[in-house]
Each structure stands twice: as structure tokens, then as C-alpha cells.
C-alpha positions, 0 to 999 in steps of 0.5 A: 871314094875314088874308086867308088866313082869309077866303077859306079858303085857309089850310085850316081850312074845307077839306073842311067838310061845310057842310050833309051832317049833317042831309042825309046823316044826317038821325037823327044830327042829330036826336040831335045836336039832342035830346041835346046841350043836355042831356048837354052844353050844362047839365052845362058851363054848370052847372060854368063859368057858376054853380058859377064866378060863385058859388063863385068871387065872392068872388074874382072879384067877379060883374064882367068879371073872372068873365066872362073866367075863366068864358070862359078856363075853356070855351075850355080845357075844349076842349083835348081836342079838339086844335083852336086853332079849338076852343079860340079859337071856344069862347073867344069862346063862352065870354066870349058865355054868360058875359056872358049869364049874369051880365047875366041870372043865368039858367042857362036863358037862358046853357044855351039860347043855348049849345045853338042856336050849338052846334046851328048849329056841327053843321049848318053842318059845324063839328061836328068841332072839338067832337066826335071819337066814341068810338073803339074801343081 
């Protein structure tokens, strides 16, 4: 299983555009780029790092205890997306901007290095485990 991952033959990269959006759709990268940190990056990082390490200390503590509820809250906060590689890259993400977070007590520190490995997952093709579009009904 291993090993199937590895060398992609298990299919989860399969057909990964690896570099098409900022190639192909240079505009859409660029929104990607401007817009993502502020609508998505600072709401979610306001919710799942602050309002849970401060709301929730007394019964947490501010230790490794919040860092894995505030991880475990990211990672199925991606559900949605209907991906286990969503919810498992977005699991060790999570545990990531925690742990910044509460070593740096820094929502700009945790928001921007949040943006950047999200801006890198859209460039190098992984945009589609977190992001579908709205569909018309």
C-alpha cells in the first residue's frame, strides 16, 4: 500500500494537473493567490486556532491537547470535500498551524503559513481536494 502510494499507482495523483493553473489559467491563480488568504485562510484560522485555544483552555489547557483538537477540528471541517486525502492532508495541516499557533500565539504567523502551503497545494495540481466551485442547481 506503501509503495503504491509512492510511485502513484494507487491513483490519487492520476490526472493531477501539476503546473496547468497558473499556466493555463494564469487570472484564476492570481485570485486564487489574492482572495484565498482572506476569505478562507483568516475566517478558518480565526474559528479553529483562536476562538478554539481561547474559548476552549479551560478544558483543553493551551498544550498538546488543544493542538489535536484544533487539527481534528480542520481536518473534518474538509469532510465536505468527500476526499480522505482532504481530510488526512488537512489533518496534518491542521496539527502544523496549530502548533504554530500556540508556539507563537500569532494569528498572523498561523494565517500566512496556512496561505502559502495552500497557495502551493492550488499550483502544484492538489487544488481539487479543497475546492469543487459552486455548481449551478
Amino acid at each position: 500500500m506503501v509503495g503504491e502510494w509512492i510511485d502513484g499507482s494507487s491513483g490519487w495523483w492520476e490526472g493531477r494537473r501539476t503546473s496547468g493553473v497558473p499556466r493555463e489559467a494564469p487570472l484564476i491563480w492570481v485570485a486564487v493567490v489574492v482572495l484565498y488568504p482572506l476569505v478562507s485562510v483568516y475566517p478558518q484560522e480565526l474559528i479553529l486556532r483562536v476562538f478554539l485555544f481561547h474559548r476552549y483552555a479551560p478544558l483543553l489547557s493551551a498544550g498538546s491537547l488543544a493542538v489535536a483538537a484544533s487539527a481534528a477540528a480542520f481536518g473534518f471541517a474538509h469532510v465536505i470535500f468527500g476526499s480522505v486525502w482532504s481530510v488526512l492532508l488537512t489533518l496534518l495541516g491542521g496539527g502544523l498551524f496549530a502548533w504554530r499557533y500556540r508556539r507563537t500565539r500569532s494569528l498572523l504567523a498561523a494565517s500566512v503559513e496556512h496561505a502559502l502551503y495552500g497557495v502551493l497545494a492550488f499550483t502544484i495540481g492538489l487544488g481539487d481536494l479543497f475546492y469543487h466551485g459552486a455548481t449551478a442547481g
